[in-house]
C-alpha positions as CSV (number, residue, x, y, z in Angstrom):
1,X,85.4,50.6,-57.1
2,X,83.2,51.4,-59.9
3,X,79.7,51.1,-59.6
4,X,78.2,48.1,-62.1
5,X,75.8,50.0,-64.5
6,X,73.2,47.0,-64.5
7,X,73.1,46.8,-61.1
8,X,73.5,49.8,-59.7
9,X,70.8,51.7,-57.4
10,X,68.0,53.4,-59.4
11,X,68.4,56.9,-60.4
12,X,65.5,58.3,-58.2
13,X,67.7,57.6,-55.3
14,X,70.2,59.8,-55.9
15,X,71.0,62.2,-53.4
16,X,71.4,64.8,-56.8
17,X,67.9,66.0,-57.5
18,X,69.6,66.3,-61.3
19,X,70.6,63.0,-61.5
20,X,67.5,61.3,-59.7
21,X,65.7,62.2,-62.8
22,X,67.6,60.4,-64.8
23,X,66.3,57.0,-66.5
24,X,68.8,54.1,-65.6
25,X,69.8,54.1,-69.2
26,X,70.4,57.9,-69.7
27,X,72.2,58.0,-66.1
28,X,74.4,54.8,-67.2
29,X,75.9,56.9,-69.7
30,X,77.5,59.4,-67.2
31,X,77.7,56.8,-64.6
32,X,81.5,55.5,-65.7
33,X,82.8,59.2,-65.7
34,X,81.5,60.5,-62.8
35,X,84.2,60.9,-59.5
36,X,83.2,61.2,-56.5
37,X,85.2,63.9,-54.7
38,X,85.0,65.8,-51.0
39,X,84.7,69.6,-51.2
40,X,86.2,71.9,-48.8
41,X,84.8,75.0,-47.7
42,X,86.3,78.0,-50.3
43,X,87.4,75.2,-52.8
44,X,87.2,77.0,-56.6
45,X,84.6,75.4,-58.4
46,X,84.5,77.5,-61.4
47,X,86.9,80.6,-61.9
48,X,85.6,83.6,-63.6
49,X,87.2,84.4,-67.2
50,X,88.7,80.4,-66.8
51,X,87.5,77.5,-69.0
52,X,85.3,75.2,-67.2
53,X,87.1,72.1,-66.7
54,X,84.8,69.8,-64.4
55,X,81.0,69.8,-64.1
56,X,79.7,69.4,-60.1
57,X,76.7,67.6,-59.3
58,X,76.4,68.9,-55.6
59,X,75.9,65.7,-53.4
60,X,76.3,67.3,-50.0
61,X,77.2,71.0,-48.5
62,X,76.7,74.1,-50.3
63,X,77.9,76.2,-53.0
64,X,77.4,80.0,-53.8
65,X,77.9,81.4,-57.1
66,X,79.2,85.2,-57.2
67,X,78.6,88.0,-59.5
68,X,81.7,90.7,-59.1
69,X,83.2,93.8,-60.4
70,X,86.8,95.2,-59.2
71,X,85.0,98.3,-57.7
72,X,82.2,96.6,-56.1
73,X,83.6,93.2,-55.0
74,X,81.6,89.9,-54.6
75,X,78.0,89.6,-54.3
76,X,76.2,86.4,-54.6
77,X,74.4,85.4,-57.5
78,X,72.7,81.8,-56.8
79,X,72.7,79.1,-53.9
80,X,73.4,75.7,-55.2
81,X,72.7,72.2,-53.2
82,X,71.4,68.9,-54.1
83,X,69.0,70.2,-56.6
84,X,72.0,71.8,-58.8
85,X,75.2,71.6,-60.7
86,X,77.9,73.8,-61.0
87,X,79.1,74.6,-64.6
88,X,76.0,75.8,-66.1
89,X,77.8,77.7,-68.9
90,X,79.6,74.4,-70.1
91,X,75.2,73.1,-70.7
92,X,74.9,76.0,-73.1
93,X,78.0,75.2,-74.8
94,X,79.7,78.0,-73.3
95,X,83.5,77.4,-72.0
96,X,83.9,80.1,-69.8
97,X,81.4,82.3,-67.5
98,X,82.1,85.8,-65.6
99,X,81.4,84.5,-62.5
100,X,82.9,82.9,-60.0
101,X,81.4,79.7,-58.3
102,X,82.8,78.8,-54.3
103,X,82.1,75.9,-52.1
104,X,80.7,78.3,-49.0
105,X,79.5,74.4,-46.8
106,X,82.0,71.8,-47.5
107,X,80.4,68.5,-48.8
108,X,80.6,66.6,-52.1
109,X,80.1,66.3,-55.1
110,X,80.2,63.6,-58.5
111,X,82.4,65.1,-60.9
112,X,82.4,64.8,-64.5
113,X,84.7,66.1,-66.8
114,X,83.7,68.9,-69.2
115,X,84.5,67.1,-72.7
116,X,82.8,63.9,-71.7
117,X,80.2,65.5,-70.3
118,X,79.3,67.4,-73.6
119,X,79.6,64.4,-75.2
120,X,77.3,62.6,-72.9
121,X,74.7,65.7,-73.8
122,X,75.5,65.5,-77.8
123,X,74.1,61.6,-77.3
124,X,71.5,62.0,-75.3
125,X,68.5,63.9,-75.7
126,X,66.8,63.5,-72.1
127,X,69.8,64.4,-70.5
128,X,70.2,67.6,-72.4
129,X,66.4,68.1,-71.7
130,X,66.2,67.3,-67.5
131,X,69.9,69.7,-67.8
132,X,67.6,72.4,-69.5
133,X,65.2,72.5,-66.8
134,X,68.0,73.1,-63.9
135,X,68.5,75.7,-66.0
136,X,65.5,77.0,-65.8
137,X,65.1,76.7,-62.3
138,X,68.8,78.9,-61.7
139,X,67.8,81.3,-63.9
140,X,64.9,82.1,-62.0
141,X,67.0,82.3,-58.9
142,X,68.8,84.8,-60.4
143,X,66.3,86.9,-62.1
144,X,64.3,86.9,-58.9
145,X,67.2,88.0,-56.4
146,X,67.6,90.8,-59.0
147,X,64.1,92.0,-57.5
148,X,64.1,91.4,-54.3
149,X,67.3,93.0,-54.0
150,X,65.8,95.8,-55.4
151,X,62.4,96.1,-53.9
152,X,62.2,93.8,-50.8
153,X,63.5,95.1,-47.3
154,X,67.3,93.1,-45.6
155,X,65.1,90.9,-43.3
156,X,63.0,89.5,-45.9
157,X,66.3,89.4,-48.3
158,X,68.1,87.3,-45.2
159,X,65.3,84.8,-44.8
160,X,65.3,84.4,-48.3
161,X,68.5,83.0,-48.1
162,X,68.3,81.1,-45.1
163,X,65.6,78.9,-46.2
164,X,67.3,78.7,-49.4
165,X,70.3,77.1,-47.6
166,X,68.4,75.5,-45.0
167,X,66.6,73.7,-48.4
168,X,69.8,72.6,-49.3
169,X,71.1,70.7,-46.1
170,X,70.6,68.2,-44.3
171,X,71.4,69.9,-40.8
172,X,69.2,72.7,-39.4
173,X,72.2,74.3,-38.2
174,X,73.3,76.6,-41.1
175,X,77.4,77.1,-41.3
176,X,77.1,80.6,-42.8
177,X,79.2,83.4,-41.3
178,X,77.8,86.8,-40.8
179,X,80.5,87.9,-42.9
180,X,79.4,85.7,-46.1
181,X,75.7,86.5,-45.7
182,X,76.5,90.2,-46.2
183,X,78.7,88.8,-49.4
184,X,75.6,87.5,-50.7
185,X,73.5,90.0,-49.8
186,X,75.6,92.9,-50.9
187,X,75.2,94.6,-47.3
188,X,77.4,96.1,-44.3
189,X,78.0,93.4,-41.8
190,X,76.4,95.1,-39.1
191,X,72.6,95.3,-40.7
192,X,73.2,91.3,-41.2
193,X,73.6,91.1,-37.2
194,X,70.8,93.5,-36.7
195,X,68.4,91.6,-39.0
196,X,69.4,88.5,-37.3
197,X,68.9,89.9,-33.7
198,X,65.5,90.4,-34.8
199,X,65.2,87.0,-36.0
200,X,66.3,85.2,-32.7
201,X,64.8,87.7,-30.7
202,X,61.3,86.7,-31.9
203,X,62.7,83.1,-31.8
204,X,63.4,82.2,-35.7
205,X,66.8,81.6,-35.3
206,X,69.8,80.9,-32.8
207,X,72.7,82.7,-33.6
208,X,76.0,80.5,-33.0
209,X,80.0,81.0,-33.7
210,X,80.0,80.9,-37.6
211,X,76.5,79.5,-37.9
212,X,72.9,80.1,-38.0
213,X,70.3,77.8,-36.4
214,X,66.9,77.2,-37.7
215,X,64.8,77.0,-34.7
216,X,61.3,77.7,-36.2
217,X,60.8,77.8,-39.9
218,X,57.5,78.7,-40.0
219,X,58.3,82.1,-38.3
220,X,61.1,82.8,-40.8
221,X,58.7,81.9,-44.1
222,X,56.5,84.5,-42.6
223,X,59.5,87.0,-42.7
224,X,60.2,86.5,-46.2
225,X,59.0,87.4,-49.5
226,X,57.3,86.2,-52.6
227,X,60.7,85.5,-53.9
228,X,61.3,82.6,-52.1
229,X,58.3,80.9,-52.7
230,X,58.7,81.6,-56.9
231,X,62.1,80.6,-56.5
232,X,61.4,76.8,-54.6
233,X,58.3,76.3,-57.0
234,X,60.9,76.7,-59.8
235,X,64.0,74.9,-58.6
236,X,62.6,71.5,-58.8
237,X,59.0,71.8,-60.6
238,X,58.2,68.0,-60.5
239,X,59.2,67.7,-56.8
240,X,57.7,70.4,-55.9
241,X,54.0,68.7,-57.3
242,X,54.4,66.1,-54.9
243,X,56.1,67.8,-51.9
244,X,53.4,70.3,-51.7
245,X,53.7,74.0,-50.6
246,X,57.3,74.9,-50.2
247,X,56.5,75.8,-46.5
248,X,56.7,71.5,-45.8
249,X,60.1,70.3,-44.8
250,X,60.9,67.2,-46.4
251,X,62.3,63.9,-44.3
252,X,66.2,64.3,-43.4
253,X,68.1,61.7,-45.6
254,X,70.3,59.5,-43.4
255,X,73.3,57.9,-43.4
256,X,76.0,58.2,-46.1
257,X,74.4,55.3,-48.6
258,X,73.1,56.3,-52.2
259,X,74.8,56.3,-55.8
260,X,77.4,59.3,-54.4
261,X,78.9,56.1,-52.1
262,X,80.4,53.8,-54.3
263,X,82.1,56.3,-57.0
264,X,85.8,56.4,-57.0
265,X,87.7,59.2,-55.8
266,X,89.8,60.9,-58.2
């Protein structure tokens, strides 16, 4: 059942940090194209050297976008959660993008197709405006990994990503394999487990099958770097006014409720 534009719950309650944004008139006109689908883990959300058929506004879970070359593999480019959208490219008018996009924590997502969502943008200047500043805030995720890959030490590298993820969900129990993490990080497998013996050693994290617990997130804030901190200020710059420092958690959402829960599935 479609939602009733007139009546349906105000934008700010959106579990999408994108879409929260949105006036009720500017988020009515994406409203009646938007599909709420369920995301599992590895699901292709954008294919490198494909056209871009659907745009992703991540309700729940995580997705990891991947930079690779056929001598180097995979390594990951970008974390995106609630505050994102997958099909960045398609925003800029582009069809197609070298990188692949996965869905590492399955979850969900409201899905819009490409065509109506450029036409949505073409009609609507605050849309095209709020969609310019999630730009913004990817773009300095990726610039700043580019550094911190290349100055900052694995342990502040790996914390960087964990409270990246942990930002993301709604759980403090991470579903990220050792195995991915050293995709993302571009590193052996064994200096992930090493970095995170360290962690849970000094009593940051609990290692579990497949998964990483946040036990204290103070302790792993104090193992990373700048990056993070750059990277949380940019990702949501109005939020991030009223939240504070990045260092507060904000309340756990519960229940399954919001404007995700009444879209049709496809």
């Amino acid at each position: 059942m479609r939602i009733n534009a007139a009546k349906s719950a105000p934008p700010a309650a959106a579990r999408s940090t994108t879409l929260s944004r949105l006036s009720a008139a500017t988020f009515a006109r994406l409203q009646h194209k938007l599909r709420r689908v369920h995301l599992k883990r590895h699901e292709i959300l954008q294919e490198a050297h494909r056209s871009i058929e659907h745009i992703y506004f991540i309700q729940r879970g995580i997705a990891v976008l991947f930079a690779c070359t056929r001598q180097d593999g995979e390594v990951g480019a970008a974390i995106i959660g609630r505050q994102g959208l997958v099909g960045v490219p398609v925003v800029l008018g582009i069809r197609q993008s070298p990188h692949r996009c996965l869905m590492e924590v399955p979850g969900e997502a409201l899905r819009i197709a490409s065509e109506d969502f450029r036409q949505a943008m073409d009609e609507s200047p605050p849309l095209r405006q709020q969609l310019m500043i999630h730009v913004q805030g990817l773009l300095v995720q990726n610039e700043q990994t580019v550094l911190c890959n290349a100055r900052h030490q694995l342990e502040e590298r790996l914390a960087r990503w964990l409270l990246l993820a942990h930002d993301r969900l709604e759980d403090n129990t991470i579903p990220l394999t050792q195995y991915l993490l050293s995709k993302m990080l571009g590193v052996r497998r064994a200096g992930i487990a090493a970095a995170l013996e360290r962690l849970e050693r000094d009593g940051a994290v609990r290692k579990r099958p497949g998964a990483v617990e946040i036990v204290d997130r103070t302790l792993i804030e104090q193992r990373t770097c700048e990056c993070y901190r750059i990277i949380a200020e940019y990702r949501c710059p109005i939020d991030f006014a009223a939240v504070g420092h990045a260092s507060e958690r904000r309340p756990r959402a519960s229940g399954r409720g919001g404007p995700g829960a009444g879209y049709p599935a496809p």
